[in-house]
PAZA-215429 format. One record per atom (N, C-alpha, C): x, y, z; residue in one letter. Coordinates in steps of 0.001 Angstrom, whole numbers, plus 524288, in hexadecimal, padded with zeros to 5 digits. Layout:
REM PAZA-215429
XYZa
...
REM end
This chain:
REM PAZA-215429
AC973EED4E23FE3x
AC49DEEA66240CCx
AC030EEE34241A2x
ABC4DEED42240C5x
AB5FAEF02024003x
AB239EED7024109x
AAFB3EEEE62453Cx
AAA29EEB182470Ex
AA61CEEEAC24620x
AA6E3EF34024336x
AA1CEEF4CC24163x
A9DFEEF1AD23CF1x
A98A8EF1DC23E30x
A9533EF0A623AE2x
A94E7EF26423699x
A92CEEF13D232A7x
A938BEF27F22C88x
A9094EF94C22C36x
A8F9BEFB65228AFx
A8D5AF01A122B2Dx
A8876F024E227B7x
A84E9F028322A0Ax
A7E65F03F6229FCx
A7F58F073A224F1x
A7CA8F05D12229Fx
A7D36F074B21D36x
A7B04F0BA121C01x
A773CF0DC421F1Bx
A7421F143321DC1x
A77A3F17B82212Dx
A7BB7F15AE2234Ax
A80ECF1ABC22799x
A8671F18A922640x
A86C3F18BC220B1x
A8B19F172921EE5x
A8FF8F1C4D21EA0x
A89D4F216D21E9Ax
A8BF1F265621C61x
A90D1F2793223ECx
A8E62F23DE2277Ex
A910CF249422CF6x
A971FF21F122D52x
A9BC0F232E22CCEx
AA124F207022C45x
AA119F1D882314Dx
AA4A6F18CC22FA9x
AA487F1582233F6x
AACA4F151C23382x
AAE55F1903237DBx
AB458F195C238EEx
AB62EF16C023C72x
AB0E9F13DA23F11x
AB272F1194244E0x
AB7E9F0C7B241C1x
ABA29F0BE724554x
ABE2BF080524525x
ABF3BF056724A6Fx
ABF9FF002524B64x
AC01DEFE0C24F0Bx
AC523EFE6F251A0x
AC92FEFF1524DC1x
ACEBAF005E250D9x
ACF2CF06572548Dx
ACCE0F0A042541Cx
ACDEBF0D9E2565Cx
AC7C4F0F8925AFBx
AC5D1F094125B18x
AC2D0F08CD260D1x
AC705F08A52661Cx
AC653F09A1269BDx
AC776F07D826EB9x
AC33FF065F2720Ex
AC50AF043627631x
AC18BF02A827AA1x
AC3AEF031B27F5Bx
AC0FEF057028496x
AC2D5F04F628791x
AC047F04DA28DA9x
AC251F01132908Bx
ABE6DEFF8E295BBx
ABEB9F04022993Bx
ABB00F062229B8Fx
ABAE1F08B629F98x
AB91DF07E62A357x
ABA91F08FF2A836x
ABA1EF08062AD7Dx
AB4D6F0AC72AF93x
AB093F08632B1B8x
AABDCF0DFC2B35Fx
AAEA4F0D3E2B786x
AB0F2F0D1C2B9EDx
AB266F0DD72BF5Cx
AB7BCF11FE2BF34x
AB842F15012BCC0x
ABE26F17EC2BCD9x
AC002F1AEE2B937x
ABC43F17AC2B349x
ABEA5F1A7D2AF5Cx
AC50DF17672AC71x
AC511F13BE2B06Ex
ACB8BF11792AD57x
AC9E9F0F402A713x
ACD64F0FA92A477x
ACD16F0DA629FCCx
AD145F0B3929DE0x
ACF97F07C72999Dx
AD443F0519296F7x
AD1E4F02D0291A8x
AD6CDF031128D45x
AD47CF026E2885Dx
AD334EFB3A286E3x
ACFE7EF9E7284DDx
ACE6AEF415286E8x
AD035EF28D2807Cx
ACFF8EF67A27AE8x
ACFCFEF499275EAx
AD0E7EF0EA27407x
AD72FEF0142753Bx
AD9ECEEAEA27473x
ADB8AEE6622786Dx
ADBA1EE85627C0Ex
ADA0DEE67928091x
AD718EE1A32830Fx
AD81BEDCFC2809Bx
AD452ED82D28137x
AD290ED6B0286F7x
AD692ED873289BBx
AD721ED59128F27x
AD496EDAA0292C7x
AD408EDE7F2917Cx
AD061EE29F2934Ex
ACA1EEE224291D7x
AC9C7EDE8B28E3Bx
AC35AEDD8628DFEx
AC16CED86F28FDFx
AC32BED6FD29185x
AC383ED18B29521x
ABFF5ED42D2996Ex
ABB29ED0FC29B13x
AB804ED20A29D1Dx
AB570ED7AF29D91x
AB5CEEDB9F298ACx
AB3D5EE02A299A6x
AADC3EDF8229976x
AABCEEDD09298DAx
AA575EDCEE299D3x
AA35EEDCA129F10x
AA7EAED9772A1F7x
AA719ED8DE2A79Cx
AA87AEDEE52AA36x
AAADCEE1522A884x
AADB1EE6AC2AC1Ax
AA756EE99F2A8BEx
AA5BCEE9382A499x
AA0F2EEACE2A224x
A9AE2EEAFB2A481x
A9B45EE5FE2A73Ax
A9500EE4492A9FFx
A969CEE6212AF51x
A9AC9EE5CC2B0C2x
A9B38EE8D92B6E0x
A9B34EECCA2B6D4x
A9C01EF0602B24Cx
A9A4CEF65D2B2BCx
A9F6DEF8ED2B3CBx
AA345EF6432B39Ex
AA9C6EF8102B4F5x
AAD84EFA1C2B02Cx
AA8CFEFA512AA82x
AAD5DEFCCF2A821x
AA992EFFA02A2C6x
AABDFF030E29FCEx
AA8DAF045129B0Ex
AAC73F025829757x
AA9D9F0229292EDx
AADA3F00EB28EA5x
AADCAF053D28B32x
AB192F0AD728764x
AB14AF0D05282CAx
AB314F0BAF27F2Dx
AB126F0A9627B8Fx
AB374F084627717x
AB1D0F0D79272C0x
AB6D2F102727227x
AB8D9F155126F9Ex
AB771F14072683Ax
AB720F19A026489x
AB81EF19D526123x
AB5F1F136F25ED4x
AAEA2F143F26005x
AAC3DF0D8225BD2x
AA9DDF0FE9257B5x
AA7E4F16BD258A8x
AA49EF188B254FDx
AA79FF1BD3251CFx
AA846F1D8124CBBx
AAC34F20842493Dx
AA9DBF277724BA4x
AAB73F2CA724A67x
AA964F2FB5248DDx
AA65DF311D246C0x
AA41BF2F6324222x
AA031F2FB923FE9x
A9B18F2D52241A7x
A9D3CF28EA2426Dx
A96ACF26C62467Bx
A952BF292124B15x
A99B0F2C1D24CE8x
A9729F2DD6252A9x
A940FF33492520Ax
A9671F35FD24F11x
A926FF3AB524B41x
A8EA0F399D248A8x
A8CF3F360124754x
A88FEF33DA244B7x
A843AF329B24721x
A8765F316E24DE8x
A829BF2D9F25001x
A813BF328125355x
A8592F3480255BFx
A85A8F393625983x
A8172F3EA925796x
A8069F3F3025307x
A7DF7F42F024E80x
A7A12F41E724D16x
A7946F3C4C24E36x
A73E3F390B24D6Dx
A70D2F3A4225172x
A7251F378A254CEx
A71BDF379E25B88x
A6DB3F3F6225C89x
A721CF42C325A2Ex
A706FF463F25D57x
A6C8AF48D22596Fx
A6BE1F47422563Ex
A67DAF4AE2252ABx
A63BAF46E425330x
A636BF42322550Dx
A5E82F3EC7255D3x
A5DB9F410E25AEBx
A5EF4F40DF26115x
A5E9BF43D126506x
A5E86F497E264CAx
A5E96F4CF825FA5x
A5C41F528126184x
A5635F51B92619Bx
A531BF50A625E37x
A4E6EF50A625EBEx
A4B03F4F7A262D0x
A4F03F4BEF26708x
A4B81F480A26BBAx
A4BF3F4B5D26F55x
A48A6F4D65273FFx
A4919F4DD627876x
A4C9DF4A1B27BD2x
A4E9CF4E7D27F35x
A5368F4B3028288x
A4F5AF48262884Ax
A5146F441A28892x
A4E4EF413528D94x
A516AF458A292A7x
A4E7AF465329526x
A51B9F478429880x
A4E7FF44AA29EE4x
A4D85F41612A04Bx
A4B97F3EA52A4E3x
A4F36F3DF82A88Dx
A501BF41992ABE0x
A5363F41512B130x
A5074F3FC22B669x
A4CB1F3F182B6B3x
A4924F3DAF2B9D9x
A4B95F39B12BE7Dx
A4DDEF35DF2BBC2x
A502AF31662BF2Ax
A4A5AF2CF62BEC6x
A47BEF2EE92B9EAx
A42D3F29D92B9C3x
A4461F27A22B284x
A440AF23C42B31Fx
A46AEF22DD2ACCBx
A4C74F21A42AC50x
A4D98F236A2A76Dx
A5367F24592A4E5x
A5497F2A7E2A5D3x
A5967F2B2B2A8EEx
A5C96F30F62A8D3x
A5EFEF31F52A4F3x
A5D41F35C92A23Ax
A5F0DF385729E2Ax
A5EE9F3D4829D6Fx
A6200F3EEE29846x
A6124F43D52966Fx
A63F9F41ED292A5x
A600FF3FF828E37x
A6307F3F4A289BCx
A5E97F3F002842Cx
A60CDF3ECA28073x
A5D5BF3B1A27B4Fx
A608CF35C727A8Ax
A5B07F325C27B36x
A5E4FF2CD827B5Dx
A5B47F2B2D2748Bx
A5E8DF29DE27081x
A5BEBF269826D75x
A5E21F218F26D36x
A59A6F1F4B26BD6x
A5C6FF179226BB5x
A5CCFF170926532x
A5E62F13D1263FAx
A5FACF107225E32x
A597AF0E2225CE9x
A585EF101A256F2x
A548AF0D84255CAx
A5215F08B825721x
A559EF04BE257DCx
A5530EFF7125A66x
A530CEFF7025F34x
A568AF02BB26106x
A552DF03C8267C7x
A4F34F04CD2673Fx
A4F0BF09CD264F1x
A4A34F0B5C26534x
A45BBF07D226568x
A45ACF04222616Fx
A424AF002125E86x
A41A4EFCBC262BEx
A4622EFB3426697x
A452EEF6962694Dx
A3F51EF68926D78x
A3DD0EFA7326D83x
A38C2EFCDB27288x
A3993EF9BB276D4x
A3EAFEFCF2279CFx
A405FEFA3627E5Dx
A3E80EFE492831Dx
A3B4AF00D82829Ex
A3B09F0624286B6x
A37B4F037C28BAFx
A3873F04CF290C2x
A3581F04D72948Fx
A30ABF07EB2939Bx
A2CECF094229663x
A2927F0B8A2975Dx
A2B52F105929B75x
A307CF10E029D4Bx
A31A9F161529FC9x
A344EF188229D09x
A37CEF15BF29882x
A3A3CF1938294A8x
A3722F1B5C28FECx
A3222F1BF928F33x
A2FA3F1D8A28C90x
A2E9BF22F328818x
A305AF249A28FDBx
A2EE4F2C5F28E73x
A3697F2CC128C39x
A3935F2AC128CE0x
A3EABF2C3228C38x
A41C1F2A4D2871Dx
A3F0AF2A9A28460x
A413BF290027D96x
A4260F2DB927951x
A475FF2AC42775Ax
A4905F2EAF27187x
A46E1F2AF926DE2x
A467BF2E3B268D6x
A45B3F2CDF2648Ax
A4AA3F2924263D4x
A4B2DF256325F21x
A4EE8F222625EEBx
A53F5F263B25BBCx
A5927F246225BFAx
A5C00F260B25656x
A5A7AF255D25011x
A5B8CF27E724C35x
A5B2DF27E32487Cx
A5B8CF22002475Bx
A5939F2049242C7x
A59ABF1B36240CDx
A5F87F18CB23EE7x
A6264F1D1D23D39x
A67AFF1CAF239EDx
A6B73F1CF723F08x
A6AF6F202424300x
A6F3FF213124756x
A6D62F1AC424B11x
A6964F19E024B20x
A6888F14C424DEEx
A6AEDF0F9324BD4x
A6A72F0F9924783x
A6BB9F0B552436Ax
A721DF0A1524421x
A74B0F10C02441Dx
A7B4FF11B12432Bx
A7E0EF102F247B9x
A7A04F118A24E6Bx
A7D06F0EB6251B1x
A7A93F098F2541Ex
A767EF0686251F9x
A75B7EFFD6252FDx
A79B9EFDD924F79x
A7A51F009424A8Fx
A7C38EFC6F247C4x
A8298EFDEB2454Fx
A841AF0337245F0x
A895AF03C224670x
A8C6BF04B624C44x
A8B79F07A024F31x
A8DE4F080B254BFx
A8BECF04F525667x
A8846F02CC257B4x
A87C1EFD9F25CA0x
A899BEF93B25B8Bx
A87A5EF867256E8x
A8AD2EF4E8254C6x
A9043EF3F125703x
A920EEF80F254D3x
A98F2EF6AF253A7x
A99A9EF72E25B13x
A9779EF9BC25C60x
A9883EF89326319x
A9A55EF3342638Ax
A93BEEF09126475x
A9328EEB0F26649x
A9627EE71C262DAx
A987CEE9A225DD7x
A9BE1EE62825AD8x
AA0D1EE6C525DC0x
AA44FEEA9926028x
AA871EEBFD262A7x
AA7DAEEA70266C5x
AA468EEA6226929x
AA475EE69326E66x
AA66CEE12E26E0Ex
AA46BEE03F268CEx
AA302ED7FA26893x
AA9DFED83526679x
AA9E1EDABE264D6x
AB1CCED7B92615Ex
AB487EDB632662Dx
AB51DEDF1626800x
AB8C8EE1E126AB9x
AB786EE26B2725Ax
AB26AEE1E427444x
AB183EE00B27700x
AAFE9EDBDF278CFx
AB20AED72D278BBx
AAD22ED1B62787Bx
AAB91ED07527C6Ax
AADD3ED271280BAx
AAC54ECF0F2876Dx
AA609ED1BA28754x
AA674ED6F328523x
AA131EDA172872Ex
A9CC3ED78628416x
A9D8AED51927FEBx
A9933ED26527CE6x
A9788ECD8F27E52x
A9D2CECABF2806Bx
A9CC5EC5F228406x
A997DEC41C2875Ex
A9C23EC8202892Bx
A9953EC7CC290CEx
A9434ECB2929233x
A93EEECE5728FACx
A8EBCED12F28FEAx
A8B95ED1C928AF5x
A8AF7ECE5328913x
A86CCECACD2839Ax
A88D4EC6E4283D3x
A8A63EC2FD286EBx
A8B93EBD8F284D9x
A8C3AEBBE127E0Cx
A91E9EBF6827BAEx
A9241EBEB5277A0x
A962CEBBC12769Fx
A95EDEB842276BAx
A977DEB330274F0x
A95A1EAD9D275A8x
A97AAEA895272C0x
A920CEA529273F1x
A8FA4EA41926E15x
A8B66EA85E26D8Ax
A881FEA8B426A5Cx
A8A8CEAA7E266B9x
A8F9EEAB792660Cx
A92C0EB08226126x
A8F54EB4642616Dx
A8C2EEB60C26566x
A87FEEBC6A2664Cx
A8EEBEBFA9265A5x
A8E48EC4B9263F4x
A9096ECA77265BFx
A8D0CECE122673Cx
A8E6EED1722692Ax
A8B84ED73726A25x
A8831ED87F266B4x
A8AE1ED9A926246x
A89AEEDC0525D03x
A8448ED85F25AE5x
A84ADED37625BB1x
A8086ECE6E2594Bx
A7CB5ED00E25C37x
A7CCFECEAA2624Ax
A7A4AED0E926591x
A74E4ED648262F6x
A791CEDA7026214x
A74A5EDE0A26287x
A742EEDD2F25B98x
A764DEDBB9258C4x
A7270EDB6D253AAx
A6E96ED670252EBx
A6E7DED3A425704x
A6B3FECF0A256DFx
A66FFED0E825AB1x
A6767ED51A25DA3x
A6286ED6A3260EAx
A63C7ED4AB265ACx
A68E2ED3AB26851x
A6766ED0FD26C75x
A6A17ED52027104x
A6833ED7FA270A5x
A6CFEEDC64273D8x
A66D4EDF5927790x
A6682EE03327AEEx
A61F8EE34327FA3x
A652DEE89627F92x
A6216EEC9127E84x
A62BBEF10927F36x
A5FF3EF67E283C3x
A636FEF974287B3x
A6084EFC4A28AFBx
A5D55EFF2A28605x
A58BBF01E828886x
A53AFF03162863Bx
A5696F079C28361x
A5347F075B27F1Ax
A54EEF0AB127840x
A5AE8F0CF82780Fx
A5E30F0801277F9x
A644FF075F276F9x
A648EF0381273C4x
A6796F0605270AFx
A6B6AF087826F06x
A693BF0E3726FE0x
A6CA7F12F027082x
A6919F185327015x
A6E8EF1B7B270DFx
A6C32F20A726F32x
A6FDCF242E26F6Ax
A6E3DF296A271EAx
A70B8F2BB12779Ax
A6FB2F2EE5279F5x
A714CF336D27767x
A6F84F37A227867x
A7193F3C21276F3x
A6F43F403227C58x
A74D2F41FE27DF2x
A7475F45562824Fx
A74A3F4C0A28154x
A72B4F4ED82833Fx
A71DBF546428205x
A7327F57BD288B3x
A756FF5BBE2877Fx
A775DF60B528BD6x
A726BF60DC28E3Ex
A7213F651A29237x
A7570F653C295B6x
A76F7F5F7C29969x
A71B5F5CCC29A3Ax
A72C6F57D829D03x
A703BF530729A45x
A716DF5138295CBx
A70B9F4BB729151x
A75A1F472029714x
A7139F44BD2987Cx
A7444F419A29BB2x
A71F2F3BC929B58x
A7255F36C629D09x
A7036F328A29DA5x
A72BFF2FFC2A447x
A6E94F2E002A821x
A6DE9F2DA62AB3Fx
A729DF28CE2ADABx
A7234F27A52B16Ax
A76BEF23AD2B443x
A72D3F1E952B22Ax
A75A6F1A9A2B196x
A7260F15832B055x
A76C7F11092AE42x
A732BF0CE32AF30x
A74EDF069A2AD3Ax
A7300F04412A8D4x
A758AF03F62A470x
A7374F022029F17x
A7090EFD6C29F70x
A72B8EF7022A4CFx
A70D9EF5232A4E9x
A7059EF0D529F97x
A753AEF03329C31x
A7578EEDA42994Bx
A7AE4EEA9F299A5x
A79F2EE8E4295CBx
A7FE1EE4D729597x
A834DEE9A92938Ex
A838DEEC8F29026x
A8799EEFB428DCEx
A859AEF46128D11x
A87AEEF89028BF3x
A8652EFCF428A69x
A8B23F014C285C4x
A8966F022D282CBx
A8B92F02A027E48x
A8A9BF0A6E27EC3x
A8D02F0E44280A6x
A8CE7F149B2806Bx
A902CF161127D21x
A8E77F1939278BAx
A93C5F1A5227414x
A9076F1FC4274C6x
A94E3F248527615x
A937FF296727631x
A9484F2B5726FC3x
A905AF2DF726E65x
A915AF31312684Fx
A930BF362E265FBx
A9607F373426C2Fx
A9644F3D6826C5Dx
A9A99F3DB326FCAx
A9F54F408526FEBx
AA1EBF40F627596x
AA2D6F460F27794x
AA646F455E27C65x
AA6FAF4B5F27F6Dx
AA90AF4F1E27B55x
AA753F542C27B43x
AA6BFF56D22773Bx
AA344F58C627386x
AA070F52D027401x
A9AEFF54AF27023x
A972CF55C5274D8x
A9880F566E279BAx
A95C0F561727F9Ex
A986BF57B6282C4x
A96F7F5AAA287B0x
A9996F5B8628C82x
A9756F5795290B2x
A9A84F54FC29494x
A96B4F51B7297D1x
A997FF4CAE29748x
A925FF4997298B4x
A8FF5F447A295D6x
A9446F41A22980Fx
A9532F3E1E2939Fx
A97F8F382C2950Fx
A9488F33C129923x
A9714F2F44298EEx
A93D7F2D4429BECx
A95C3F29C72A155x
A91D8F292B2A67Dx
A965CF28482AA7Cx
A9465F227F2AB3Fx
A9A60F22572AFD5x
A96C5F1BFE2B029x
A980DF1A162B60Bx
A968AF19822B8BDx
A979FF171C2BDDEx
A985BF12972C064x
A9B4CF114C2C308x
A9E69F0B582C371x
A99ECF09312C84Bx
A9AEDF034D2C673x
A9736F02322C85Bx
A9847F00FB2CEB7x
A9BAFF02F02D275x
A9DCDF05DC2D764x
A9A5EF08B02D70Ax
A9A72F0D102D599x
A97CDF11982D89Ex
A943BF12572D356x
A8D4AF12052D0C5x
A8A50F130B2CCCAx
A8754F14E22CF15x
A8812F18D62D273x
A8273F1C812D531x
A83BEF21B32D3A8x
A821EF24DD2CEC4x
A823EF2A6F2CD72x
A806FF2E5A2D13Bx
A7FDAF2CFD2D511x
A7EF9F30922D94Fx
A8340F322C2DDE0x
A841CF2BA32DCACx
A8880F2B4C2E112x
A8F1AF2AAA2DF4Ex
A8F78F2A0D2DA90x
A93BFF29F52D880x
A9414F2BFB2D23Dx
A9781F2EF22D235x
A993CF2FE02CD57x
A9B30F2D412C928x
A9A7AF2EA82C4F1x
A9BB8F2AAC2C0B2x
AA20AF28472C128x
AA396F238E2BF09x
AA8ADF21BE2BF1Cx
AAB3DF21FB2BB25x
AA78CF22442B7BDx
AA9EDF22C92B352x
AA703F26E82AE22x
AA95AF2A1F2ABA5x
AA4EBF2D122A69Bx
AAA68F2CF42A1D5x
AA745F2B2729E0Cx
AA8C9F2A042991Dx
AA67FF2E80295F9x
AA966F30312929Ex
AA6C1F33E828D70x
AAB26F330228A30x
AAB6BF2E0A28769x
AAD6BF2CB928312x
AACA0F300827D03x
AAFCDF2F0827B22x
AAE8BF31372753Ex
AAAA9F2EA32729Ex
AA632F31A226DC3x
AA30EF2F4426AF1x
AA5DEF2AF3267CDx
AA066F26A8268C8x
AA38FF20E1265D0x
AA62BF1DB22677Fx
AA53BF1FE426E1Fx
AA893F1C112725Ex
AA38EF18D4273EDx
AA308F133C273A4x
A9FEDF10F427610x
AA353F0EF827CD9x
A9E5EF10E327FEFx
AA057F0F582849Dx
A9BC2F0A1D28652x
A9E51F05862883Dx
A9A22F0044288FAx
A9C47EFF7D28E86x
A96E5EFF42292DCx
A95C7EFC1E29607x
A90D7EFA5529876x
A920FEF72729CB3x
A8F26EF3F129DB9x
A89D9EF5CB2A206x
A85AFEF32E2A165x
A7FC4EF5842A43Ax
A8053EF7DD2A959x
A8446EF5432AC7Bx
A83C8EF7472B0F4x
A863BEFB902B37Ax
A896CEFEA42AF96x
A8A57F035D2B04Cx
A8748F085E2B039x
A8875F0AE22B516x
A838CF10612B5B6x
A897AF13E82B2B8x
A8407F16812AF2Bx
A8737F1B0C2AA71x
A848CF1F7C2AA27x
A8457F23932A89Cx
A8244F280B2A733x
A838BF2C112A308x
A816FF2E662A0C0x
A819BF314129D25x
A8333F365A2A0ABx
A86A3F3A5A2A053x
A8715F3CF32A0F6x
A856CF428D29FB3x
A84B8F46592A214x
A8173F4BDB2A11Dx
A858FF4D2D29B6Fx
A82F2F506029760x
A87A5F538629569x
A8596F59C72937Fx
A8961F5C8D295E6x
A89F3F60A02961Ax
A87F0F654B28F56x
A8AA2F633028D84x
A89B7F64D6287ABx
A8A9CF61C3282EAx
A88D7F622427ED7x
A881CF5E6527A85x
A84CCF5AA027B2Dx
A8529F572B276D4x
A831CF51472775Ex
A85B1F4E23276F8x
A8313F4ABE279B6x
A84D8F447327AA8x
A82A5F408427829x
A84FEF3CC5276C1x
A806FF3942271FAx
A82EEF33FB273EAx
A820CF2E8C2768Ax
A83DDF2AA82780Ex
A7F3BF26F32744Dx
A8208F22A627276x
A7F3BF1EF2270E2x
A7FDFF1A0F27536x
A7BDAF170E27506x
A7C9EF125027B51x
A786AF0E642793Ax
A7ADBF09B827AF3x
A78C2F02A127A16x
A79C9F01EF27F88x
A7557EFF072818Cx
A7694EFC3E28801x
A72C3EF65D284C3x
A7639EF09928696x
A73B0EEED428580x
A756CEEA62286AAx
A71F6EE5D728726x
A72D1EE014288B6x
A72C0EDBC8284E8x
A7334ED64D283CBx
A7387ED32128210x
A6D4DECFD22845Dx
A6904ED022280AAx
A6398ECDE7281C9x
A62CFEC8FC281B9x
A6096EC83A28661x
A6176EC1032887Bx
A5D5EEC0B3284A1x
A5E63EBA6028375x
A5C3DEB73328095x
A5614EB67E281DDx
A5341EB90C27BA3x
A4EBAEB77527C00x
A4B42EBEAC27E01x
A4C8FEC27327EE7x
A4D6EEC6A0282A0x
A4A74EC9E727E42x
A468AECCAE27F29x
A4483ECF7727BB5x
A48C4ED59127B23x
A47C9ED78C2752Ex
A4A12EDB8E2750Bx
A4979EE137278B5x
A4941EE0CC27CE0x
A4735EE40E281DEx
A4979EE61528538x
A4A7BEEB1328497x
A4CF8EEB0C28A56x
A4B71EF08D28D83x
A4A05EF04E293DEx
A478AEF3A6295CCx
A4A03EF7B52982Cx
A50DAEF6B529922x
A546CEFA5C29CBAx
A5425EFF6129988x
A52D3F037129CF8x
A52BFF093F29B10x
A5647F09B129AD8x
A5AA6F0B8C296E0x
A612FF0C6B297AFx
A5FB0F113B29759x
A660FF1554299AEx
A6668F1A4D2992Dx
A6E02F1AE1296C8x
A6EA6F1E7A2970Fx
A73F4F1FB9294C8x
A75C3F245129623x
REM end
């Protein structure tokens, strides 16, 4: 079986090896780190949206992007981010960073910016690398959610009812996005980091494009929602999955980008809600990553 979308016809020259049989998925605990494989598993996704909105678990869902796409996007990514100056605002006024953030042409277009995020903008991605992950990787995400996860489309988009999915959702426009997301970070030595924070959405979609190896460091942490004071407690959990691992959870988890030591880091990230009825295309939450 294959829930990929048909393939954009000007990146045909890009192979598409992904195969749905040699995905996995698997729930993780922010509180511990326990894990367990959920793939086939029906009775393990039974209420995972609920362990999702309480902030009690992450989801990885392994091996969605082939090899070739992750070089593609990862190569994209960093030759569009050499040219940009790196944000680096540690101030503790704003968004904490030290990164190049670009959003998806779309993103770009939506002119969702505050009046404090002003001074803190990248140029967008290339037209062709924007195009490849709205309409091939996100895609096939929010398509793998709707057939292989359904509680999460359920219960957090009220997808069902209306025959709505995820996928309808955001190609019908009805999906709220944190400010210029879809986007793709790219982190740089000695300290390319992104700050402690709450996405503040219904879901959040992090697919790293690069893994340990192509970086020293990094990864990203996440703190249970027991103890979410980075001052006062240490992370509970840090993930540094392999490129092409999408990791999904829910708004009310405090996460962080981690420092990395050497190389680069390149994360692509969607935080985003289901837009009440009638709701202009708008949305004002400064996200960070």
């Amino acid at each position: 079986q294959h829930f990929d979308v048909s393939p954009i016809s000007k990146m045909t020259t890009i192979p598409i090896s992904y195969d749905i049989t040699t995905v996995n998925v698997e729930e993780v605990s922010i509180d511990g780190g326990a894990r367990r494989t959920i793939t086939e598993d029906e009775s393990a996704k039974s209420n995972l949206a609920v362990r999702i909105v309480k902030g009690k678990s992450v989801v990885a869902v392994s091996n969605l992007l082939s090899d070739e796409e992750i070089e593609y996007l990862a190569q994209s990514s960093l030759k569009a981010a050499a040219d940009q100056k790196v944000n680096e605002n540690t101030s503790g006024d704003g968004l904490d960073r030290v990164c190049v953030r670009m959003p998806t042409f779309a993103a770009e277009n939506r002119n969702d910016i505050p009046d404090a995020g002003t001074d803190d903008l990248h140029d967008p991605l290339p037209l062709a690398a924007s195009e490849f992950l709205e309409e091939r990787i996100l895609q096939r995400a929010l398509e793998y959610i709707d057939h292989e996860l359904p509680d999460i489309s359920q219960t957090l988009f009220s997808c069902w009812g209306d025959g709505s999915s995820l996928l309808n959702l955001f190609l019908d426009g009805k999906l709220e996005w944190s400010t210029r997301e879809p986007a793709i970070n790219v982190y740089y030595p000695p300290n390319g980091y992104f700050g402690i924070h709450k996405d503040n959405k219904a879901l959040t979609i992090l697919m790293p494009l690069t893994s340990q190896g192509d970086f020293a460091g990094g990864g990203t942490a996440f703190w249970s929602q027991s103890h979410p004071n980075e001052r006062r407690h240490a992370p509970s959990l840090v993930m540094a999955p392999k490129a092409g691992t999408a990791l999904i959870f829910g708004g009310k988890v405090s996460h962080k980008g981690l420092c990395i030591d050497t190389g680069k880091r390149v994360v692509f990230v969607a935080s985003f809600s289901r837009r009440s009825v009638g709701e202009k295309s708008k949305n004002w939450v400064v996200s960070a990553r």
